[in-house]
C-alpha positions as CSV (number, residue, x, y, z in Angstrom):
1,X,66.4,-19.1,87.4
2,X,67.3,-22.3,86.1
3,X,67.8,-21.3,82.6
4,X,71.0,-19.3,83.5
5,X,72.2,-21.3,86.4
6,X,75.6,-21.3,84.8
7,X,75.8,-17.4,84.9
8,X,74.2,-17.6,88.4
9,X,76.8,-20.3,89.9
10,X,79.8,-18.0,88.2
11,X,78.6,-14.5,90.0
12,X,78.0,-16.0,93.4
13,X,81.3,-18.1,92.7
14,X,83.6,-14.2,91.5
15,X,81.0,-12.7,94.6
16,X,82.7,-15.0,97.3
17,X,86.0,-14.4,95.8
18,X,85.9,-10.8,96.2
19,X,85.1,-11.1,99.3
20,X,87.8,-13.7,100.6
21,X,90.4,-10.9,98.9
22,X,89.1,-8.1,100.9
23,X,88.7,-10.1,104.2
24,X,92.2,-11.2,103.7
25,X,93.0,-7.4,103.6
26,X,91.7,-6.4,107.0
27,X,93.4,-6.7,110.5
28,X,92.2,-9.6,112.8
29,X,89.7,-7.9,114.4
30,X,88.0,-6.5,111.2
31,X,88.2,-9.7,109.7
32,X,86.4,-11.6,112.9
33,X,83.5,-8.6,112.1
34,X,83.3,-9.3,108.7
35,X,83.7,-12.8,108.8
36,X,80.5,-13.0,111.5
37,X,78.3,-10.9,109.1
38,X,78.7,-13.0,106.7
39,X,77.8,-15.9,108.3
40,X,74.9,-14.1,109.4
41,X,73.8,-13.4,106.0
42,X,74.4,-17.2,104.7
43,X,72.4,-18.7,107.9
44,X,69.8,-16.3,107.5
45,X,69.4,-18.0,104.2
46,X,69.6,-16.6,100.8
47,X,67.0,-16.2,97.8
48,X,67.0,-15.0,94.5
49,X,65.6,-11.5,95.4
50,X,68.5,-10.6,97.7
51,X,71.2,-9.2,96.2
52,X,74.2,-7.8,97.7
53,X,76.3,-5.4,95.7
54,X,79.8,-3.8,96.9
55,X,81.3,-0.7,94.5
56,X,84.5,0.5,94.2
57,X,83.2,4.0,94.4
58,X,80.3,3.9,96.5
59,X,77.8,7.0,95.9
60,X,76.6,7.8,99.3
C-alpha cells in the first residue's frame, strides 16, 4: 500500500470532496443524516479492504 500512497492520499482526498459537494446539496435535515453516517463510518475505522463507491447511475 505504501508503494502508491500518493494515488491513495489523492482518491480518499477527490472521495471527501465529492462528498462535501453533495452534502452541501441536501436540506438541513438530510445533511444532519448524512453527515452522522459518515462519522459513523470514520469512527468505525477504515482499512484498505473497505471501499466505498457512489455512481452517477447506479445499477440497481
Amino acid at each position: 500500500m505504501q508503494e502508491n500512497s500518493n494515488d491513495y492520499k489523492f482518491s480518499i482526498e477527490l472521495a471527501l470532496d465529492n462528498a462535501k459537494k453533495r452534502i452541501n446539496l441536501l436540506d438541513n435535515p438530510d445533511k444532519k443524516c448524512v453527515i452522522a453516517e459518515y462519522k459513523e463510518w470514520f469512527n468505525d475505522g477504515l482499512n484498505k479492504h473497505t471501499v466505498l463507491l457512489l455512481r452517477d447511475d447506479p445499477i440497481i
